[in-house]
FISEFI-501147 format. One record per residue (C-alpha): x, z, y. Coordinates in steps of 0.1 Angstrom, whole numbers, padded with zeros to 4 digits, always signed. Layout:
BEGIN
XZY;...
# end
This chain:
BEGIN
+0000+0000+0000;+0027+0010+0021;+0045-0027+0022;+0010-0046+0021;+0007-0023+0053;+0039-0034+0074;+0033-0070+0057;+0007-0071+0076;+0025-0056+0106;+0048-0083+0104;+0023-0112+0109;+0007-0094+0135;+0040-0093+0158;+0058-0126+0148;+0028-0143+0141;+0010-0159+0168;-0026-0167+0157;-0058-0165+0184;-0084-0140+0171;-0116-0136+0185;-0113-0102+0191;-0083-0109+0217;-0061-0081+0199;-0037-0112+0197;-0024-0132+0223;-0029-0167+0221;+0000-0195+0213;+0010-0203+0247;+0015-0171+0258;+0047-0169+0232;+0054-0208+0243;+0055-0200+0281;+0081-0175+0282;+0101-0196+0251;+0101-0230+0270;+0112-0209+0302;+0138-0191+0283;+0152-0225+0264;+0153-0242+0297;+0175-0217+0315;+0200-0214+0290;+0203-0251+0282;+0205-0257+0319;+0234-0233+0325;+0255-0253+0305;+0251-0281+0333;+0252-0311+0313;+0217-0327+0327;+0217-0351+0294;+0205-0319+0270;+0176-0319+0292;+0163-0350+0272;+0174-0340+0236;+0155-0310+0244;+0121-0321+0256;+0104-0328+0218;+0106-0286+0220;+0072-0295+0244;+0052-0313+0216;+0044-0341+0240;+0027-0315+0262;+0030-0326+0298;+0024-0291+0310;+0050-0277+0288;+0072-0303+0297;+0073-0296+0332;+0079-0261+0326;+0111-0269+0305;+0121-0288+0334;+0117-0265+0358;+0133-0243+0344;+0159-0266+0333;+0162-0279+0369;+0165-0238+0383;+0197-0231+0364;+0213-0266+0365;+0210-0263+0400;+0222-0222+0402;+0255-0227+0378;+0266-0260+0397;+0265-0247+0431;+0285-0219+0417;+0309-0243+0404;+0311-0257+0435;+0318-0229+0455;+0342-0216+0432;+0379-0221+0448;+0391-0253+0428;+0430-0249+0414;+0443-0274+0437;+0443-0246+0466;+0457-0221+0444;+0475-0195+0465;+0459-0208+0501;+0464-0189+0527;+0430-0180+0546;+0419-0159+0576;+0388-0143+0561;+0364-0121+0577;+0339-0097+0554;+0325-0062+0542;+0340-0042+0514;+0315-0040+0490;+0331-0018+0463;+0366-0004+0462;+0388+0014+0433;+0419+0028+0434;+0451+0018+0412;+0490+0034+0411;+0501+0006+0440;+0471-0008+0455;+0435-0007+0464;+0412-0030+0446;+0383-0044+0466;+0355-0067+0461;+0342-0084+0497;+0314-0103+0508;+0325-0131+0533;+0309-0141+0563;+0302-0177+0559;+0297-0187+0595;+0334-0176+0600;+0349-0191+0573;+0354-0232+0585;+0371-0245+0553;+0357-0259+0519;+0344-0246+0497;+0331-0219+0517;+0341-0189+0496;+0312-0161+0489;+0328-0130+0475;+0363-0121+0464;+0380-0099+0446;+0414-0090+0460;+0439-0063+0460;+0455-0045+0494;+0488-0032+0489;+0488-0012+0529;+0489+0025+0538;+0453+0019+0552;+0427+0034+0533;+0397+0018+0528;+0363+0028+0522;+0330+0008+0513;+0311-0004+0543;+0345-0015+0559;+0343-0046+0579;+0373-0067+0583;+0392-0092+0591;+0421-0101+0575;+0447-0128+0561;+0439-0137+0523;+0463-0153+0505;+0441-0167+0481;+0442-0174+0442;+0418-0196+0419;+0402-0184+0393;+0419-0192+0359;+0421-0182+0325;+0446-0172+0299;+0441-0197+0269;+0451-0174+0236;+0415-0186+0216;+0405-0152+0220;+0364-0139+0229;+0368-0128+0263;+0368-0154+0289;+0379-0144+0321;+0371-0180+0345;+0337-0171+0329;+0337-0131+0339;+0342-0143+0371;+0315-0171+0375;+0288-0149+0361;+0294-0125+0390;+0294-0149+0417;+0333-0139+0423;+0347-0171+0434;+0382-0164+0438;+0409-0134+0441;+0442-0126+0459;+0455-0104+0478;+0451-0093+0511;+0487-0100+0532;+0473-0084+0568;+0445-0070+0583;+0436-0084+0619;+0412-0062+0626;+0386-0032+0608;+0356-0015+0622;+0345+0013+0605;+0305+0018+0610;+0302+0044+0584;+0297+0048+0547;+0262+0032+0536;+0235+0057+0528;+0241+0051+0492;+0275+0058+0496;+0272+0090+0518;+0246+0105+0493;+0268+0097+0465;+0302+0117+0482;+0279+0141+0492;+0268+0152+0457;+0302+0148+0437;+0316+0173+0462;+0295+0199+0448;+0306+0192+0415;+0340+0206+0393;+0366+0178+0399;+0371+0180+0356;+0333+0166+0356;+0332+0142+0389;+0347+0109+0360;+0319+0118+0337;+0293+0119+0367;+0306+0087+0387;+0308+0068+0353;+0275+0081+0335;+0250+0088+0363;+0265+0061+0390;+0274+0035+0365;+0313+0033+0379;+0332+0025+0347;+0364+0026+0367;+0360+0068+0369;+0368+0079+0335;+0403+0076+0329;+0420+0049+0305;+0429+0069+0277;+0389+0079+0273;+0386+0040+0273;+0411+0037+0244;+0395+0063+0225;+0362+0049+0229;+0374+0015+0218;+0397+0025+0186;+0365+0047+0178;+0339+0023+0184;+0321+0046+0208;+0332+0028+0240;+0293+0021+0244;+0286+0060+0255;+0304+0055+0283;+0285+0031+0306;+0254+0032+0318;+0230+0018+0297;+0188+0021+0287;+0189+0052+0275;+0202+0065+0307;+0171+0047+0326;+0145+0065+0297;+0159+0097+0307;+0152+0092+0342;+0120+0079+0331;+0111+0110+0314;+0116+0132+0341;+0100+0109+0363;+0066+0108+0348;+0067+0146+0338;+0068+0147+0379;+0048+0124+0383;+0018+0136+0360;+0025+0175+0374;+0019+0158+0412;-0012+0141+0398;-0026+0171+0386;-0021+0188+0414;-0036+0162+0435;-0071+0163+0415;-0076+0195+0410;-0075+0197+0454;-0100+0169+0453;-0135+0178+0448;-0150+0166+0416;-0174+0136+0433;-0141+0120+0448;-0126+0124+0418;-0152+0103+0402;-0159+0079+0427;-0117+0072+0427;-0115+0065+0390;-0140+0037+0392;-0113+0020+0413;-0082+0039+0403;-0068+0037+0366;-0065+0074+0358;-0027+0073+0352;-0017+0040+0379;-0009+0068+0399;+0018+0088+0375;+0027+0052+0359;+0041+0040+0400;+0054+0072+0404;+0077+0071+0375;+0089+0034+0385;+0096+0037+0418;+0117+0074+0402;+0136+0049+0379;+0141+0021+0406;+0155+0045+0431;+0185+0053+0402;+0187+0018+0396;+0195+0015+0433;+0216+0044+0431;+0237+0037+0404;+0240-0002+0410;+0235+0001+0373;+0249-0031+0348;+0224-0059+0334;+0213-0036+0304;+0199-0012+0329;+0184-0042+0345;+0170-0051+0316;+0152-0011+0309;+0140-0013+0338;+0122-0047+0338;+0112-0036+0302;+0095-0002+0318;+0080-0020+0345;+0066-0049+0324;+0054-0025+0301;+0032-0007+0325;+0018-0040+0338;+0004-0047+0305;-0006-0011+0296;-0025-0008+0329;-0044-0041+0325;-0056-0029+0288;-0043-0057+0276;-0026-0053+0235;+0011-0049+0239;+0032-0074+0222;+0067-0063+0225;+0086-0093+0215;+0066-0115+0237;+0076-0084+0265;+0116-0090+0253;+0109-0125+0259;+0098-0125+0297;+0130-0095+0303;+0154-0123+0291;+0134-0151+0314;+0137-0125+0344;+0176-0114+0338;+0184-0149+0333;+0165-0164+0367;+0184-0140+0386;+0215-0147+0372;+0216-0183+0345;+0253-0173+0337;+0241-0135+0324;+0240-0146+0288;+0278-0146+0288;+0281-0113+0300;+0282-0090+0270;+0254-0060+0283;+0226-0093+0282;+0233-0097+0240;+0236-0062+0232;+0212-0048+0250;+0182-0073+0242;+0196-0068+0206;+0194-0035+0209;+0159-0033+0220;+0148-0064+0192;+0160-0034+0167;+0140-0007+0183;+0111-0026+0181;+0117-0036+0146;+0123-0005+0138;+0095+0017+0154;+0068-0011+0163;+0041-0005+0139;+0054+0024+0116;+0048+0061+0116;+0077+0082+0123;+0079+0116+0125;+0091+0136+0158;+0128+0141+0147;+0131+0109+0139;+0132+0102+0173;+0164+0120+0185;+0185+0096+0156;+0167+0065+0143;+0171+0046+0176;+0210+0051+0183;+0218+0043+0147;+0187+0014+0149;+0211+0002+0179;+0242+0008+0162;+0232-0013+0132;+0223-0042+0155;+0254-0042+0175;+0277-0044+0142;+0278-0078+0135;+0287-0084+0173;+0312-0060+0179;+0332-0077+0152;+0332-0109+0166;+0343-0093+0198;+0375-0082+0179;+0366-0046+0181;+0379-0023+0154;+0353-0011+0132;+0353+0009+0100;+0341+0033+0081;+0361+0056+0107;+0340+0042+0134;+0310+0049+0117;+0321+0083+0111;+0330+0086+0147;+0296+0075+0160;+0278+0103+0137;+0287+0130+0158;+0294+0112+0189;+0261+0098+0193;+0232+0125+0192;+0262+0148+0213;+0263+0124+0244;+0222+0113+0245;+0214+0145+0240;+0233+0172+0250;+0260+0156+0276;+0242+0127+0293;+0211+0148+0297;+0232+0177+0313;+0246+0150+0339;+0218+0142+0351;+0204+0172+0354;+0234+0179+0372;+0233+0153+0396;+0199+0171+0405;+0209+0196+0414;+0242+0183+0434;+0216+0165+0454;+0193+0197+0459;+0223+0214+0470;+0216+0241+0445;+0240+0267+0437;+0240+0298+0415;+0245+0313+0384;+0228+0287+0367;+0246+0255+0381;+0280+0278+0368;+0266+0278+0334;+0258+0241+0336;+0288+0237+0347;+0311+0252+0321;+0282+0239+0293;+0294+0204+0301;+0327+0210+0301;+0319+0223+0268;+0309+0194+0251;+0330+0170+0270;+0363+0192+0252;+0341+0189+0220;+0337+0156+0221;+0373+0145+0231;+0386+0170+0201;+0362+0151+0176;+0375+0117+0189;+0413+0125+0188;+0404+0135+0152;+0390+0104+0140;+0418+0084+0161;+0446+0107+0142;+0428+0093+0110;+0419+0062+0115;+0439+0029+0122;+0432-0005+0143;+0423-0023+0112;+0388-0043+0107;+0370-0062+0083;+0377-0099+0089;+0347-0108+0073;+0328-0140+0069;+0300-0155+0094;+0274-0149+0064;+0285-0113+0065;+0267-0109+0092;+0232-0127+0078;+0239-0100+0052;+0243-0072+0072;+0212-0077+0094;+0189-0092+0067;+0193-0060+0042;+0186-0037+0078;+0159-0061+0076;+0147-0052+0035;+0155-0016+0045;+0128-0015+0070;+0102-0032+0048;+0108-0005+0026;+0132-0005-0001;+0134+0023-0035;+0163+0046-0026;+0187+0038-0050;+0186+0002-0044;+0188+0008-0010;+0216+0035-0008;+0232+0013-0034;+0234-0019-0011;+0240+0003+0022;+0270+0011+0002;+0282-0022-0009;+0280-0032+0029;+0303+0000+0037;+0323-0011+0015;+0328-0046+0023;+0334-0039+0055;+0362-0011+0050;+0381-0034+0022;+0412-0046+0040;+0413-0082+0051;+0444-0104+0039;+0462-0116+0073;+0463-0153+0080;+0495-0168+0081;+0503-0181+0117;+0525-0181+0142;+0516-0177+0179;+0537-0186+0212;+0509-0165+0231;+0497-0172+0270;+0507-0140+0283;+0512-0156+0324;+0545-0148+0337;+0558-0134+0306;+0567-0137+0269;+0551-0126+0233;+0554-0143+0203;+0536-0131+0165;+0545-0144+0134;+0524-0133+0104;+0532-0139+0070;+0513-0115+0049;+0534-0087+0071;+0537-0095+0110;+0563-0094+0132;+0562-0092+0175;+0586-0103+0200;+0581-0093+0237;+0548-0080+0248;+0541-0095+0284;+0533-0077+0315;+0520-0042+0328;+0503-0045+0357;+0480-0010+0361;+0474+0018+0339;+0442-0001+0327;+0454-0034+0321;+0484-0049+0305;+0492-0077+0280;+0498-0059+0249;+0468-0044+0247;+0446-0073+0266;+0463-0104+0248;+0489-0090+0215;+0466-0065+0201;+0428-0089+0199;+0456-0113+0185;+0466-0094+0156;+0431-0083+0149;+0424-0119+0147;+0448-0128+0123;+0434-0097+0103;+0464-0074+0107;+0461-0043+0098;+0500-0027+0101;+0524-0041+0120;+0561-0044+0104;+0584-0052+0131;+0582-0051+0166;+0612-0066+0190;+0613-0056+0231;+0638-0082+0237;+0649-0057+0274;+0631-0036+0299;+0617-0060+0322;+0581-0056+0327;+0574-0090+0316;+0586-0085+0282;+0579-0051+0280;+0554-0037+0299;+0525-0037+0272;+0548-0019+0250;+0526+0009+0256;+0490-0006+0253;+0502-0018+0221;+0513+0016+0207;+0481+0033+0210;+0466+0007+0183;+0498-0004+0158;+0527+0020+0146;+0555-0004+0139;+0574+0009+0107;+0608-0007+0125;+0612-0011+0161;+0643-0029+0180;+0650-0033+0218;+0676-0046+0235;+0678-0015+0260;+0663+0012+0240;+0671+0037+0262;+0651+0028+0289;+0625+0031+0266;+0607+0071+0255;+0599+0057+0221;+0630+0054+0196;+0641+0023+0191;+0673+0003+0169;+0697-0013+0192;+0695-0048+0185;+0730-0052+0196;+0743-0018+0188;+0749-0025+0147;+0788-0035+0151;+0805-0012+0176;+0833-0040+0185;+0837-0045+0220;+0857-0079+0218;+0838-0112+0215;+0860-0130+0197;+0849-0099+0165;+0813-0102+0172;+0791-0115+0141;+0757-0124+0133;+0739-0098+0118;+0729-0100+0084;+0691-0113+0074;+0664-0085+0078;+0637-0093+0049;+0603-0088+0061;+0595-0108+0029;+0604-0136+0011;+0585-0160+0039;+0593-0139+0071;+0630-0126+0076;+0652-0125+0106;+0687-0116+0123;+0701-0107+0150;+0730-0124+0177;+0748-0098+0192;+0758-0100+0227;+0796-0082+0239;+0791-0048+0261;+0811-0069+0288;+0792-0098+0287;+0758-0077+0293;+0759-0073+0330;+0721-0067+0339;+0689-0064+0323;+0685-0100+0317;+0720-0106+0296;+0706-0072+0278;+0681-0096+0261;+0676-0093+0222;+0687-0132+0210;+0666-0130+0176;+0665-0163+0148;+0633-0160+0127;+0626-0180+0098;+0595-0183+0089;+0582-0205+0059;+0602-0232+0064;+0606-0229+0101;+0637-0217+0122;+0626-0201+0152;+0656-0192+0181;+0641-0166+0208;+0668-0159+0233;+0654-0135+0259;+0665-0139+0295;+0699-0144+0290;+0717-0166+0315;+0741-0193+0314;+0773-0171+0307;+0766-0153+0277;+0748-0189+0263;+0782-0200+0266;+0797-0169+0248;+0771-0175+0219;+0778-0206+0213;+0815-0208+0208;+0813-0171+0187;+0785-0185+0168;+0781-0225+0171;+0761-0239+0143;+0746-0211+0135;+0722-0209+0163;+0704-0241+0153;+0668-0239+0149;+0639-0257+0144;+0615-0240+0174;+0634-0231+0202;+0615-0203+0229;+0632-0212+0263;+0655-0188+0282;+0640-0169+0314;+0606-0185+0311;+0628-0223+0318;+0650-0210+0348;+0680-0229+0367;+0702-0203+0349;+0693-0208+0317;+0689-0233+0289;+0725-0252+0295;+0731-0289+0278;+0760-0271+0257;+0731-0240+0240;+0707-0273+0239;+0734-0292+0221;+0744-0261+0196;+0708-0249+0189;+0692-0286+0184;+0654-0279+0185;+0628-0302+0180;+0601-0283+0197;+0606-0262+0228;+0582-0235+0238;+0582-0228+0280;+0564-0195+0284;+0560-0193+0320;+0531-0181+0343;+0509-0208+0361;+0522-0215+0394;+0543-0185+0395;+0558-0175+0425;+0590-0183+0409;+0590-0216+0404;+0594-0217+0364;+0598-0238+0345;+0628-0256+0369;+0631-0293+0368;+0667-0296+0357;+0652-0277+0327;+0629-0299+0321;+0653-0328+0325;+0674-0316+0299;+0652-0311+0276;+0639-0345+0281;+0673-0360+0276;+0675-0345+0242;+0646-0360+0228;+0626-0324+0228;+0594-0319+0227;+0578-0291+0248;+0551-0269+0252;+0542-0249+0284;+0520-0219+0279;+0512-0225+0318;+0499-0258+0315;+0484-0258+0280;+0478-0226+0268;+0488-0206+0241;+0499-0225+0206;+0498-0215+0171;+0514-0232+0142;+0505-0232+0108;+0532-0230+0076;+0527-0267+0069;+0539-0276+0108;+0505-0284+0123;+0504-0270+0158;+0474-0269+0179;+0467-0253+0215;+0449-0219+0217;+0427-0232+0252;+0389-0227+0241;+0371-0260+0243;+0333-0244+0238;+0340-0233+0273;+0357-0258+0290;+0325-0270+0307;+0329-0238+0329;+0367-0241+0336;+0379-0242+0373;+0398-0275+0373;
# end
C-alpha cells in the first residue's frame, strides 16, 4: 500500500494531466516556464543558429514559439553586450583615468582589494568599462562608499588553460566584472560616508567578541572573505566548505523568526479590533496575507543586508513564490515553483547557470522536494533528513568539481552538519539580534562564550578527520553518478532494509576504493611561473608556480585539482627547483593536501619544511669533480637524476636552480630551473652528452640569459616547453630565444599563448585550453 501510495505521488507531481477538479495544473502551465527556461539557457550560449534547431521544442505552436524566442532573444541579447563590454586582450594593460564608487573592499598582506562601479559619462574610450575589480597597493585606506578618481592600469580578463572545472574569464563575465588591474594613483577621493548598510553593519560587529566577528561577517553578512583560509582548507579537504556561506537555510531561519513575529503582531492586532471589523476585514483580507508580508519583507530586509549569493536568491524567490500560490488557494506544485526560480535567477543574470550556487542549490531544493513532497515524516526527521537529502544531491557534483570526497567526508559532515544548522548558525543570528538591539547582559555573555563553544568543537572535530583523512577521491565513471542518484531515487520509493543498506554500502564503497592514476604528463599554465607533473602509477612535481595572497596560490589553485584529476592519491616526489616565488610559492597550498614521501630543493634552507639538497649529494667544490647523480627509481617507467651545480658557480637564487633529467616511458625530459648562461656553460662541458633529452623545459621562463646555442646544441630537444606568463611585465619568452630555437629545427610550446599541455606515454600531446567554453573567451 505504502508504494501504490507514493506511485501515485509520483504521477501526481511529474505528471502533468488536466483534471476537472483543478487539483492539477494544466499542460501549459509546466510548458510556460520550460520554454522560458530552454530559451534563456540556449540563448546564453550566443550562437543565434541553436535558436532554429530548438524551435520543434514548440510543437508548431506559434504562441510557444514566440515565447522561446523571446526568451531566446533576452539572453542573446544580455550575454553579448557583456561580451562586448568586456575589455578585449588587445588593450591588455591600458592605462585609464577612471572615475567610480568602491562598491566592496577586502583586505590582503600587501594590498586592498576593491570592486568599483564606473561612471560611464566619464569614461570617453571603448568599450566603456562597467565594473572592475582592482587592487591598491597605497597607504590610503579605503572604505565602501568611497568615490574616486584614479589612474587604472588596466588588465583583460583571461584564463589559465590547465582543462580544469573552474573557469575564471567565465567567473568574471557572470558578475558583470569586465576587467581588473591595479590602481597606480589616485587623483582625487571624497569621502561621503559609509552607506546605511554599511554603517549598520560596523555598528553591530563592534558589539561582538573579535574571536566571533569571521563567523558573523561570513554566516550572517554573506562575506566569505571573513573566515580565515585555513577554515577554508579545512572545509574543503572535509567536504564541509558548504557550511560556510550563506546559503537557504540561513534565509529559512530568518523566515522562521520572521513569521513567529509576524503572527504574534497579528494577534495582537485582532484582538484590539473589535469583533465586527474583524469580520468585515476577513471578507477582504486573507487571514494570514498579513503574517505571510510580514515575514517576506523580514527575509528581504536580510537579503538586502547580507548582499547574500544566488542560492539565497533563489530561497527567497522560492519563499515569495510560494506565498503567491498559497495565498491564491491555488494546489502547490513544487517543481513547477523550482521551475519559475530558475526562469527568474536566470533573467536577472543568463550567465548564472555557470556559477556554482545556481546548480547546487536548485539541486538541493529538487532533493528536498523529492524527499519530503508527499510523504509523512515525523518531527525529528526534520532537524536531519534535509541536510543529508542535500548532501546526497550534491555528491555527484562535487566530484566533478575535483573536490575530495570519501568516506572521511562523509564522516565529517555527520557531526558537522546538525552542529552548524542548528546550534552555531542559529546562535549567529540570534546574535546579530541582539548586536543590532544593542543589548548587553549576562545573557549576550553566555551567548557569547556558547558560540565560541561550538565553534572550538567544531574546529577540533574537523582537525580530526583532516589528521585521518587524505586528498584522495573516487575517480569514478559518469554512470557512477546515474547510480548514485537513481538508487537515492529506489531509496525513497521505499526499498526492504537490507537491500537498501546493502546497496548504500556498495556505493560507499565504490566511492572509497582507490582510483588507479592515469598516466600523463603535464607542462601546467601556472602564468608567470613553472610546474610540471609526471604520473606514472606514482607522481612526481617539479616547481609549484606562484603565491600571491594567503588565499590564493598556484599549488593549491592549479597543482593540487591537477593531481586529483589524474586520480592521485600520494604524491612520491616533489622538486622546488629554488626559492623564487614563481617556482615556489604554492609550496605551501600544496602541503596542506599531499605529504610527499621525498622532497628535494635547490635551496632548502630557505624553506621550514625539510628538504634533500639537490645539489648537496657530493661535497666536492671543484667543477672539474662534479658528476651526475645516479638514477632515482620512482618505478620502472618514472626515474630521475640530478645535475649538480659547483658552490662557486651558484651565485644567486637563480644559478641555485635544481637541473633535473626525467625519464619517463620512453621520454627524456631536461628541466633546468632559472639557471643563466654561465653555469649552462659549466654543465655542458662537465656533462656534454649526457644532458640530451627528448623534452626540453626552457630556462628562466625563455629569458636573454638563458637557453644559449652551445646548452641547445648539447641537450638536442625536439620539443621545447616556454612556461611563461601572458604578456608579463617581463618580456618572456625573448626573441633571440625564440630565434634559436627556430634555427634548430625545435618545436615549441608556450604555456602563455596555448595553454597548458599534456602528453601521453605513446607521444601524443594535446593543449589543456577548454574548448566547451571557448565561445565565452575574451579574445
Amino acid at each position: 500500500m505504502a508504494k501504490a501510495k507514493d506511485g501515485a505521488v509520483l504521477q501526481r507531481v511529474f505528471i502533468n494531466k488536466t483534471v476537472a477538479d483543478g487539483s492539477q495544473p494544466p499542460a501549459g502551465s509546466y510548458c510556460l516556464p520550460g520554454l522560458l527556461l530552454c530559451g534563456l539557457l540556449l540563448g546564453s550560449l550566443v550562437l543565434p543558429w541553436l535558436a532554429l534547431l530548438a524551435l520543434p521544442l514548440t510543437f508548431g505552436s506559434p504562441r510557444w514559439a514566440l515565447v522561446f524566442l523571446l526568451a531566446f532573444g533576452w539572453s542573446y541579447q544580455e550575454v553579448q553586450q557583456r561580451l562586448v563590454q568586456r575589455l578585449p586582450l588587445a588593450q591588455n594593460q591600458q592605462l585609464r583615468l577612471l572615475e567610480g564608487h568602491v562598491l566592496a573592499r577586502t583586505e590582503s598582506e600587501r594590498s586592498q582589494r576593491l570592486l568599483l562601479q564606473l561612471s560611464p559619462e566619464f569614461d570617453n574610450h571603448a568599450p566603456q568599462l562597467r565594473r572592475i575589480r582592482v587592487s591598491y597597493y597605497g597607504a590610503r585606506q579605503l572604505q565602501v562608499g568611497d568615490r574616486m578618481l584614479a589612474e587604472v592600469k588596466l588588465r583583460a580578463p583571461r584564463n589559465l588553460a590547465n582543462g580544469l572545472a573552474f573557469d575564471y574569464e567565465v567567473w568574471l563575465l557572470a558578475r558583470g566584472i569586465d576587467a581588473g588591474g591595479y590602481v597606480r594613483a589616485i587623483r582625487s577621493l571624497d569621502r561621503p560616508g559609509l552607506p546605511r548598510r554599511e554603517s549598520w553593519r560596523q555598528q553591530w560587529l563592534q558589539q561582538v567578541p573579535v574571536e566571533l566577528r569571521p563567523w558573523l561577517i561570513g554566516l550572517v553578512f554573506a562575506d566569505s572573505q571573513a573566515l580565515a583560509a585555513p577554515w577554508w582548507r579545512q572545509g574543503q579537504r572535509t567536504g564541509t566548505v558548504h557550511l560556510f556561506v550563506v546559503s537557504g537555510l540561513h534565509l529559512a531561519l530568518v523566515a522562521a523568526l520572521g513569521w513567529g513575529v509576524s503572527l504574534l503582531l497579528a494577534r495582537l492586532l485582532a484582538a484590539v479590533r473589535r469583533p465586527a471589523q474583524q469580520r468585515r476585514l476577513s471578507m477582504f483580507v486573507p487571514k494570514l496575507l498579513l503574517p505571510t508580508v510580514l515575514m517576506l519583507a523580514v527575509v528581504a530586509f536580510y537579503l538586502w543586508l547580507s548582499m547574500g549569493g544566488i542560492a539565497v536568491w533563489r530561497a527567497w524567490l522560492m519563499m515569495a513564490l510560494a506565498s503567491v500560490w498559497w495565498l491564491s488557494q491555488r494546489r502547490w506544485q513544487p517543481l513547477q515553483l523550482l521551475l519559475w526560480v530558475a526562469v527568474v535567477l536566470l533573467l536577472d543574470n543568463p550567465l548564472a547557470h555557470q556559477l556554482a550556487g545556481f546548480a547546487m542549490s536548485l539541486l538541493v531544493v529538487l532533493g528536498l522536494v523529492l524527499v519530503f513532497w508527499g510523504r509523512h515524516t515525523t518531527r525529528w526527521s526534520w532537524f536531519w533528513l534535509p541536510s543529508w537529502a542535500a548532501w546526497w544531491m550534491l555528491l555527484p557534483l562535487l566530484m566533478l568539481w575535483l573536490q575530495p570526497l570519501g568516506i572521511w567526508q562523509w564522516l565529517a559532515n555527520l557531526l558537522a552538519v546538525p552542529l552548524v544548522s542548528l546550534s552555531l548558525l542559529p546562535g549567529l543570528l540570534l546574535r546579530a539580534l541582539l548586536a543590532a538591539l544593542a543589548w548587553d547582559g549576562a545573557l549576550v555573555w553566555w551567548l557569547d562564550a556558547a558560540l565560541l563553544f561550538v565553534v572550538d568543537g567544531l574546529r577540533q572535530w574537523l582537525n580530526w578527520v583532516v589528521s585521518h583523512s587524505d586528498a584522495s577521491w573516487a575517480r569514478l565513471p559518469m554512470v557512477f553518478y546515474s547510480l548514485w542518484w537513481g538508487w537515492g531515487w529506489l531509496l525513497w520509493r521505499g526499498l526492504s532494509p537490507k537491500l537498501a543498506i546493502g546497496g548504500t554500502a556498495v556505493l560507499l564503497l565504490l566511492l572509497a576504493w582507490p582510483s588507479r592514476p592515469t598516466a600523463q604528463l603535464r607542462f601546467l599554465d601556472v602564468g608567470q611561473g613553472l610546474s610540471m607533473v609526471a604520473v606514472a602509477e606514482q607522481a612526481l612535481v617539479y616547481d609549484l608556480g606562484a603565491r600571491w595572497s594567503p588565499r590564493f596560490n598556484m599549488g593549491e589553485a592549479v597543482v593540487v585539482p591537477t593531481l586529483r584529476d589524474l586520480s592521485v592519491t600520494q604524491l612520491s616526489t616533489l622538486v622546488v627547483s629554488h626559492s623564487d616565488n614563481d617556482h615556489a610559492g604554492g609550496l605551501t597550498g600544496l602541503l596542506h593536501w599531499y605529504q610527499p614521501q621525498v622532497l628535494w630543493g635547490g635551496q632548502p634552507e630557505r624553506h621550514e619544511v625539510p628538504m634533500r639538497d639537490c645539489h648537496a649529494w657530493t661535497q666536492t667544490e671543484l667543477a672539474h669533480d662534479l658528476q651526475v647523480s645516479p638514477w632515482y627509481l620512482v618505478n620502472d617507467n618514472l626515474r630521475y637524476r640530478f645535475f649538480p651545480i659547483a658552490a662557486a658557480w651558484r651565485d644567486n637564487d637563480n644559478n641555485h636552480s635544481c637541473v633535473m633529467q626525467l625519464r619517463w616511458f620512453e621520454h627524456t625530459i631536461l628541466l633546468p630551473g632559472d639557471i643563466e648562461y654561465s653555469v649552462e656553460q659549466q654543465l655542458v662541458a662537465q656533462y656534454g652528452e649526457q644532458l640530451r633529452a627528448d623534452w626540453l623545459v626552457v630556462g628562466h621562463h625563455g629569458s636573454r640569459g638563458s637557453t644559449s646555442k652551445a646548452w641547445l646544441n648539447a641537450v638536442q630537444p625536439r620539443f621545447a616547453v616556454i612556461s611563461a606568463g601572458w604578456q608579463n611585465r617581463f618580456g618572456h619568452p625573448h626573441d633571440e630565444v625564440l630565434s634559436r630555437l627556430s634555427s634548430q629545427g625545435v618545436m615549441v610550446w608556450r604555456t602563455d599563448q596555448q595553454g597548458g599541455l599534456a602528453v601521453s606515454p605513446s607521444g601524443e600531446h594535446h593543449g589543456l585550453r577548454m574548448t566547451p567554453l571557448s565561445l565565452w573567451q575574451n579574445r
